[in-house]
C-alpha positions as CSV (number, residue, x, y, z in Angstrom):
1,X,49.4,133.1,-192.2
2,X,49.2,135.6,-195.0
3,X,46.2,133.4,-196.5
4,X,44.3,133.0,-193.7
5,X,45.1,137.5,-193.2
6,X,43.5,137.9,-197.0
7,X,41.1,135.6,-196.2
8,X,39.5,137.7,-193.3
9,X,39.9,141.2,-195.3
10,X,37.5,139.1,-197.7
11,X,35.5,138.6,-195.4
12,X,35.1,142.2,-194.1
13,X,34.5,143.4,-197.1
14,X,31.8,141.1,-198.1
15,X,30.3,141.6,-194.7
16,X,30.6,145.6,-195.2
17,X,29.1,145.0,-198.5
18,X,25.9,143.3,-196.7
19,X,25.9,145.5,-193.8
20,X,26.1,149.2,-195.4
21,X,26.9,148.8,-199.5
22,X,28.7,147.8,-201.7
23,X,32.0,150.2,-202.4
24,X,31.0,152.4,-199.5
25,X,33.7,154.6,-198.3
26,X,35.6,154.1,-195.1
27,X,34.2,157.2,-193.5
28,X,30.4,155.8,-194.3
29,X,31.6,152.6,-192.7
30,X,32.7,154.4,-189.7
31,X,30.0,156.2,-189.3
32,X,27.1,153.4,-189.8
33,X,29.3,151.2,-187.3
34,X,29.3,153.8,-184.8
35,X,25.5,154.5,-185.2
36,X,24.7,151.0,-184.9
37,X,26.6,150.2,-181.9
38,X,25.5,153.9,-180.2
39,X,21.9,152.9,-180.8
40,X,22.6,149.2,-179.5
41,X,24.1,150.0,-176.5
42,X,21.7,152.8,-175.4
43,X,19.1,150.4,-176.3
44,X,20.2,147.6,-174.3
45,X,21.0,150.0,-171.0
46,X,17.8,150.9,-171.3
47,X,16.4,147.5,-171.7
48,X,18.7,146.2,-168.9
49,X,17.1,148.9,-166.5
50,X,13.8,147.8,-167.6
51,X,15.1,144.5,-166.4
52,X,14.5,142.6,-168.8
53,X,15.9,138.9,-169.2
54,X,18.2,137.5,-172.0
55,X,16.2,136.7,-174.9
56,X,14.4,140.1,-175.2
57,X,17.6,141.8,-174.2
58,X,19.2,140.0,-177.5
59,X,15.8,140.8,-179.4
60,X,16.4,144.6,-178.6
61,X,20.1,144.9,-179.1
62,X,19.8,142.9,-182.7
63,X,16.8,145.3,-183.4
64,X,18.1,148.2,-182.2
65,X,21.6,147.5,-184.6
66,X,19.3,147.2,-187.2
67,X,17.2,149.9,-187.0
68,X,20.1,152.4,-185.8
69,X,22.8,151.3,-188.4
70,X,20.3,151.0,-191.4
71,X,19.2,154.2,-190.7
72,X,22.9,155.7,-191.2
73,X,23.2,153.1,-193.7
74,X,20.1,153.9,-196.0
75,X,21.8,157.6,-195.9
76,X,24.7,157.0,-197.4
77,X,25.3,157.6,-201.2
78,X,26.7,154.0,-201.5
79,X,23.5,152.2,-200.0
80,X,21.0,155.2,-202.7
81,X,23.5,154.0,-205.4
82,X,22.5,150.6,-204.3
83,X,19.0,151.3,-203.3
84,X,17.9,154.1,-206.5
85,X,19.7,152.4,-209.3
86,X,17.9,151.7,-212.7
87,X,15.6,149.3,-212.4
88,X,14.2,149.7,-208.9
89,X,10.5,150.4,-208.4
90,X,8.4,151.4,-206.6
91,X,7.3,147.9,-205.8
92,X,11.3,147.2,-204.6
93,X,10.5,149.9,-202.1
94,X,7.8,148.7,-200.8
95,X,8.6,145.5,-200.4
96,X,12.0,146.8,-198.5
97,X,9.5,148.4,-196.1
98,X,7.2,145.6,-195.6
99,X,9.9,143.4,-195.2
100,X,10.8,145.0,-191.8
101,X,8.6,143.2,-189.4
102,X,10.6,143.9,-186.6
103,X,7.6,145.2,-184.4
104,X,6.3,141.8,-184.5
105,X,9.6,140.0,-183.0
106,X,9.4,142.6,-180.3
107,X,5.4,142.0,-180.1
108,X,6.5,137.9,-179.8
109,X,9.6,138.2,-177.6
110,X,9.0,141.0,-175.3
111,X,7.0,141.8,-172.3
112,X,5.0,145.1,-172.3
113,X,5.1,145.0,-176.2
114,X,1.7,144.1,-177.4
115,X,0.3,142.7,-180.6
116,X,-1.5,145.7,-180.9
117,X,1.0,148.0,-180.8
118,X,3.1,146.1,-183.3
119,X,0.2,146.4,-186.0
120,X,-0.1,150.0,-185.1
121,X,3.2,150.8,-185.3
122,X,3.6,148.3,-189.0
123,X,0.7,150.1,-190.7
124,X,1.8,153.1,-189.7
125,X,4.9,152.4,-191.7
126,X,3.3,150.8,-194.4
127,X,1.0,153.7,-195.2
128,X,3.5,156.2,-195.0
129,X,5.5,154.4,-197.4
130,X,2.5,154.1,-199.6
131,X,2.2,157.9,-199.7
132,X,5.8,158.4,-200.4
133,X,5.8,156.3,-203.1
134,X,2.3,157.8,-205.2
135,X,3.3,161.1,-204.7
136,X,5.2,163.0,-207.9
137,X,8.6,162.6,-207.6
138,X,9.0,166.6,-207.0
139,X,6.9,166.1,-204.2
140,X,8.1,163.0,-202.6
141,X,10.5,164.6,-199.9
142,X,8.1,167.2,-198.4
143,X,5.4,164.0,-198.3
144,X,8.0,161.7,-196.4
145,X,8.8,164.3,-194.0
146,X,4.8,164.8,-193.7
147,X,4.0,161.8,-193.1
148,X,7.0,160.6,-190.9
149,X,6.0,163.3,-188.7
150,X,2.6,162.2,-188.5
151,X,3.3,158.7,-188.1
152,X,6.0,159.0,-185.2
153,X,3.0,161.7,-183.4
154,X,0.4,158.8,-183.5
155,X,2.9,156.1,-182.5
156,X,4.4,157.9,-179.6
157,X,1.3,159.3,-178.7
158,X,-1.4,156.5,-179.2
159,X,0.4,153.3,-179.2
160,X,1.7,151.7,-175.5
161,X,4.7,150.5,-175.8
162,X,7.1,150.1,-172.7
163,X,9.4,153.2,-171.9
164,X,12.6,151.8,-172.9
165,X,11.2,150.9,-176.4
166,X,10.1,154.4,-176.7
167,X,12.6,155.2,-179.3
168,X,11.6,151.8,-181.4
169,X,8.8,153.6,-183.7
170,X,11.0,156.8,-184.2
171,X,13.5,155.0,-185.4
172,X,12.2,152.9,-187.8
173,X,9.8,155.5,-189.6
174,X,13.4,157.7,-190.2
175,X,15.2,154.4,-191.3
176,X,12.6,153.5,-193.5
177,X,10.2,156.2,-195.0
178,X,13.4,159.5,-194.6
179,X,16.5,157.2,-194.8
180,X,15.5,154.3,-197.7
181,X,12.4,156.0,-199.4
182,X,14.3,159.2,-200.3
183,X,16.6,158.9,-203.4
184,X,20.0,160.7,-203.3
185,X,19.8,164.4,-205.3
């Protein structure tokens, strides 16, 4: 019994090492748990009112986990240790970015979200990370903040995207370009 009881704390911590960071505190775990399931289950209420069926309900909770958790988690001083440590470049950074292609799964798997939209929504991403990234390092939290601002304007004000996924492009521009972009001072 005791193995099997050793055998699941292993397992925690090697899934809390994936999920937030390695050697994160309990109070970061806490707190990127909660976020995730907050976000997921005002997500999926909101997807459920919209109606929607099973596999885009699942496509919008797992997204929404995501996108709500990592941007608690990309906050954290474990995940910048993790994230900002020697060696990383700008190149790791972007790729992190473009690596998020969750507005295409919701552009595949769910009705009212258009391929349009997704592209929008992915370059607008994209190019605010690129911005981030070439300013001066003095200079690259006022230019985040910038161009988040501008990007989650032209999403939420140009893009269609159904209501209950209003919070989708938000979301993801503060996980990505606020949360992961900007290194811990």
């Amino acid at each position: 019994m005791r193995a099997s009881g050793g055998a699941t704390a292993t397992a925690a911590r090697r899934l809390d090492a994936r999920l937030v960071a390695p050697d994160a505190e309990r109070g970061e775990r806490v707190g990127c748990y909660a976020g995730a399931l907050a976000g997921t289950v005002f997500a999926t209420v909101l997807a459920l009112r919209a109606q929607h069926t099973w596999l885009p309900l699942i496509v919008i909770a797992v997204v929404a986990f995501d996108l709500f958790g990592g941007t608690v988690v990309n906050a954290t001083r474990s995940a910048k240790r993790r994230f900002h440590r020697p060696g990383r470049t700008r190149r790791h950074h972007f790729a992190f970015v473009a690596a998020h292609v969750q507005p295409f799964a919701l552009a595949l798997l769910v009705p009212g979200f258009g391929w349009t939209s997704a592209g929008a929504v992915y370059g607008l991403t994209l190019a605010g990370a690129a911005c981030v990234l070439v300013a001066p390092t003095d200079l690259r939290r006022p230019v985040a903040f910038a161009v988040s601002a501008l990007a989650i304007t032209a999403a939420t004000t140009s893009v269609a995207v159904p209501g209950e996924l209003a919070w989708f492009a938000p979301v993801l521009v503060i996980k990505l370009l606020l949360a992961h972009l900007l290194p811990e001072r």
